[in-house]
VOBA-1610 file (N, C-alpha, C; in pm, whole numbers, padded with zeros to 5 digits, always signed):
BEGIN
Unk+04102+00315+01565Unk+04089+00243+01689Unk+04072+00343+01801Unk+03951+00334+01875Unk+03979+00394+01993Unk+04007+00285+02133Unk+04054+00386+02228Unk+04119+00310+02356Unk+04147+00415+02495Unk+04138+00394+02592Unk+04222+00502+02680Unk+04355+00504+02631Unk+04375+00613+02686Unk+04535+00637+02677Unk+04616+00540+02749Unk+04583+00476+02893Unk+04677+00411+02947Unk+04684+00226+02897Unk+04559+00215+02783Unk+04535+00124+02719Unk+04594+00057+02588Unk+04648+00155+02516Unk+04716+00185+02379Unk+04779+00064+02367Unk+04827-00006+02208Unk+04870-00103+02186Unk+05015-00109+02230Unk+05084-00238+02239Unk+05225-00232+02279Unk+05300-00158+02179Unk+05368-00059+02215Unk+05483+00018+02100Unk+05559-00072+01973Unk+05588-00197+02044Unk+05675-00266+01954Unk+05552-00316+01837Unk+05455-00360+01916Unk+05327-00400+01744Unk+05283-00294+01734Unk+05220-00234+01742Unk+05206-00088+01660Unk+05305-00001+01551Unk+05403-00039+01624Unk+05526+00002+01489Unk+05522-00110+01364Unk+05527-00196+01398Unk+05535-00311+01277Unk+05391-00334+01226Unk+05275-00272+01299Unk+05159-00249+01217Unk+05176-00139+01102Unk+05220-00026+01173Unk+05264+00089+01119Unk+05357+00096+00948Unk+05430-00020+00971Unk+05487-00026+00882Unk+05452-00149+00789Unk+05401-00195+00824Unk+05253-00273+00759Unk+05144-00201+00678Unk+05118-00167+00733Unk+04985-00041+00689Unk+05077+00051+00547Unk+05204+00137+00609Unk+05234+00205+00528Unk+05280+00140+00405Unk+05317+00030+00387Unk+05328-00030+00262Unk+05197-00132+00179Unk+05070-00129+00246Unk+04997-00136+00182Unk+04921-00014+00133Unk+04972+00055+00164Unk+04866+00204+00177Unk+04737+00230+00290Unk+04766+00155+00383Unk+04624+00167+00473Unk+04703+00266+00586Unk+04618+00330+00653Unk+04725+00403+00809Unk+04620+00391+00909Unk+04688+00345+01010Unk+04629+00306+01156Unk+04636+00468+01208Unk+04498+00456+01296Unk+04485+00621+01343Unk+04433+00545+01516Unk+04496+00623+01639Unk+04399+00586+01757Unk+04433+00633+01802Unk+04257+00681+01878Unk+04206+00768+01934Unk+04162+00739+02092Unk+04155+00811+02165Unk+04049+00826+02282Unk+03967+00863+02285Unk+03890+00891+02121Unk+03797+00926+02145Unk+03702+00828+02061Unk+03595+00753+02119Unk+03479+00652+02052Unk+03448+00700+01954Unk+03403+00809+01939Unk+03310+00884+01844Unk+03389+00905+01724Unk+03515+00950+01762Unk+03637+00964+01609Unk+03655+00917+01569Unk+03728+00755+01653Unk+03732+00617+01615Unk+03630+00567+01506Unk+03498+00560+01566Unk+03369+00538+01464Unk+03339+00595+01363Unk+03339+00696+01341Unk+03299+00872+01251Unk+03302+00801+01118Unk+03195+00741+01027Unk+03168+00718+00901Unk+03216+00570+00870Unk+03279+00479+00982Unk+03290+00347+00997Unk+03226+00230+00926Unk+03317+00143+00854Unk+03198+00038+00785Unk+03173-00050+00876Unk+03235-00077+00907Unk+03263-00204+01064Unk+03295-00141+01207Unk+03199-00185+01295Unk+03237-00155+01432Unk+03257-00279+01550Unk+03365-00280+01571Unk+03424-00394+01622Unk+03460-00396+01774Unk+03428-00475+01875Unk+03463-00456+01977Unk+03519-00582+02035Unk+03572-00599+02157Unk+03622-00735+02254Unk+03605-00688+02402Unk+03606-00798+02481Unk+03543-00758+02632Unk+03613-00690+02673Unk+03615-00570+02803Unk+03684-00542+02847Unk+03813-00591+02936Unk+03806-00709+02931Unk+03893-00773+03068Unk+03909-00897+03006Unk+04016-00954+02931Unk+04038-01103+02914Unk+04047-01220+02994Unk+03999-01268+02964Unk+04047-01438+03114Unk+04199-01399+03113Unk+04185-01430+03245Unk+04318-01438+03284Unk+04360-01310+03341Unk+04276-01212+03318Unk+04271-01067+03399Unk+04161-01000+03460Unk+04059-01097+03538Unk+04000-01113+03590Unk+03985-00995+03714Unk+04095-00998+03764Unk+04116-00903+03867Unk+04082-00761+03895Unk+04150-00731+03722Unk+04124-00620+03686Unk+03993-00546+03655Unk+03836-00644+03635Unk+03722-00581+03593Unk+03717-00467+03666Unk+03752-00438+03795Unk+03676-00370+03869Unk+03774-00221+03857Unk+03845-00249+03813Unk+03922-00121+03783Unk+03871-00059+03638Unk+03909-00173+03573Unk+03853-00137+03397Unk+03752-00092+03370Unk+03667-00132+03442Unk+03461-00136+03419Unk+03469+00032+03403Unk+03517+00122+03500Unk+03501+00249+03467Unk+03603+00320+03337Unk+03734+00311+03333Unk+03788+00329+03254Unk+03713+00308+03140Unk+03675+00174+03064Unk+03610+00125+02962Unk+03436+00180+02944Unk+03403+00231+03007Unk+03283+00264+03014Unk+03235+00346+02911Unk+03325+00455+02898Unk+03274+00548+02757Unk+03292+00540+02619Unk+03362+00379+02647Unk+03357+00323+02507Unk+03262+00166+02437Unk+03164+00197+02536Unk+03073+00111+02532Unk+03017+00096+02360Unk+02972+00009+02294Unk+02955+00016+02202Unk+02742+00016+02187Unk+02711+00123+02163Unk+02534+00135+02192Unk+02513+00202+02097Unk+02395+00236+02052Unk+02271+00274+01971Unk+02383+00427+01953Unk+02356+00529+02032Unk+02470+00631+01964Unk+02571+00680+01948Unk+02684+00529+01972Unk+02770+00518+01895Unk+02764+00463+01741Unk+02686+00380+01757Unk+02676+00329+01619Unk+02595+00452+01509Unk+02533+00489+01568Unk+02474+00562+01485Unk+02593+00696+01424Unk+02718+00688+01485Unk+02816+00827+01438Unk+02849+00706+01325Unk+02865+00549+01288Unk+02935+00478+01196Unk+02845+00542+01058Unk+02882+00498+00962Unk+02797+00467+00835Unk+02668+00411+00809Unk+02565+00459+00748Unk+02465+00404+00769Unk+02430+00275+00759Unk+02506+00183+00677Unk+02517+00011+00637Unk+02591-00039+00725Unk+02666+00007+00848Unk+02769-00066+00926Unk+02759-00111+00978Unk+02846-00256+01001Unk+02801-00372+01044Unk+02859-00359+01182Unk+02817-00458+01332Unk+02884-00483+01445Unk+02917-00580+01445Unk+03108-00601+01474Unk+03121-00704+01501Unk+03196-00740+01663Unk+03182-00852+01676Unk+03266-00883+01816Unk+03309-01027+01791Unk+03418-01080+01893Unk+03501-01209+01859Unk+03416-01276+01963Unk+03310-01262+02041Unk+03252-01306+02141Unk+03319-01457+02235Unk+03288-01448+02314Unk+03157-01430+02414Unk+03169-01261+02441Unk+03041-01208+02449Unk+03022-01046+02478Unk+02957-01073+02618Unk+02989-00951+02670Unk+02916-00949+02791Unk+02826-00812+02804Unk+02732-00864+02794Unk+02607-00779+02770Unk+02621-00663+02863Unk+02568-00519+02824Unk+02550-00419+02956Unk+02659-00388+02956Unk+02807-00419+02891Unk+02971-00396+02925Unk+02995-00322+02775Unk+03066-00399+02746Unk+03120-00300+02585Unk+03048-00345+02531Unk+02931-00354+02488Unk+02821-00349+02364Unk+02682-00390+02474Unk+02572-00272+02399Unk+02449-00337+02478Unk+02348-00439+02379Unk+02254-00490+02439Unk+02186-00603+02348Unk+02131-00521+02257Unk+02102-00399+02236Unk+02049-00334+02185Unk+02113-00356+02016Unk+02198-00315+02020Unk+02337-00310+01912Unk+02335-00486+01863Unk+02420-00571+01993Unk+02456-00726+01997Unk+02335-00804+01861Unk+02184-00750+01954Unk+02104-00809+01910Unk+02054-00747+01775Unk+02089-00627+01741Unk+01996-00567+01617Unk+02077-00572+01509Unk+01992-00485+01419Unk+02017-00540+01233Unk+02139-00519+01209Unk+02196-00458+01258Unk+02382-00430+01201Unk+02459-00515+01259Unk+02400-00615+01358Unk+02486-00696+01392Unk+02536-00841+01359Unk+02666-00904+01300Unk+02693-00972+01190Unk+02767-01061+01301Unk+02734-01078+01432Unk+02847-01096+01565Unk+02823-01341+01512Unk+02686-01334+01453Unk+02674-01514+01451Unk+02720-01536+01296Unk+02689-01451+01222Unk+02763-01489+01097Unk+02984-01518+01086Unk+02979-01404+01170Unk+03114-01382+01217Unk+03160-01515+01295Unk+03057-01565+01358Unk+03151-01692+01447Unk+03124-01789+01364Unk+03017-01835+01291Unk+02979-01937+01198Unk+03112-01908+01074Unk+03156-01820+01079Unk+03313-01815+00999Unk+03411-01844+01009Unk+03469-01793+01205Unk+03562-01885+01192Unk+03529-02010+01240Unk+03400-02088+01288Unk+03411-02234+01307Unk+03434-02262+01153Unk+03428-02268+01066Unk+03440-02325+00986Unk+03631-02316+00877Unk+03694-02208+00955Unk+03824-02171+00933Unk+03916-02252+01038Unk+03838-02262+01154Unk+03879-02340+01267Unk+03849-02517+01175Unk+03796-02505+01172Unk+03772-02675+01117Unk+03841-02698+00992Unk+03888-02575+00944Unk+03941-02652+00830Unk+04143-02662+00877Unk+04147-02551+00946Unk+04270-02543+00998Unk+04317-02692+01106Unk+04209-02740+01160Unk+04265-02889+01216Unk+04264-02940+01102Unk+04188-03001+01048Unk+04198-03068+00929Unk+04371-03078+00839Unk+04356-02944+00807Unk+04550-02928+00766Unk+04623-02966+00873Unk+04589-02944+01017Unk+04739-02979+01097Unk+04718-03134+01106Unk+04586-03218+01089Unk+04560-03345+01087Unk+04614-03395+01016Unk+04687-03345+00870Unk+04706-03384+00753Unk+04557-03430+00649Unk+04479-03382+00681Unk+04375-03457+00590Unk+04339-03431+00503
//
């Protein structure tokens, strides 16, 4: 995972990832740096910079977040088969350009056509049906 430094996950989930990870055998690594983060990557994954509800903040973030834009050579440090994904709505020109959004590694409509259909089945169970 990369992130700024003043960005980093909350201490308390990161530890219980941590110890998650270490008993499956996987280990969480994060970086500030995009390029390390990515470096031979099967999946490259991003989310907007600024969630609803923190609105305020774009104008601070927009620069902070900037050098982790997700574009043509970042992707190109991933694996050569690696896919892009995002939980969208993306906002174009911000953390991923259309370039990436729109081209062959990008899996961003298969990915939502997945969970609508995880989403639909999950009402369904709380429906009882």
């Amino acid at each position: 995972m990369a992130c700024p430094p003043d960005y980093r996950p909350d201490p308390e989930i990161l530890e219980r990832a941590e110890r998650l990870a270490g008993a499956s055998g996987a280990r969480i690594v994060i970086s500030a740096a995009p390029a390390e983060a990515v470096s031979g990557a099967d999946a490259v994954y991003t989310d907007v910079w600024t969630s609803m509800g923190q609105e305020h903040e774009t104008a601070r973030r927009r620069p902070v977040f900037a050098p982790y834009q997700v574009n043509p050579a970042l992707m190109a440090q991933a694996a050569p088969r690696a896919v892009f994904m995002h939980c969208l709505p993306a906002h174009r020109g911000e953390e991923v350009t259309a370039e990436v959004i729109d081209g062959s590694q990008s899996v961003v409509f298969e990915q939502a056509e997945n969970r609508l259909h995880v989403q639909k089945a999950l009402i369904l169970s709380l429906l009882g049906v």
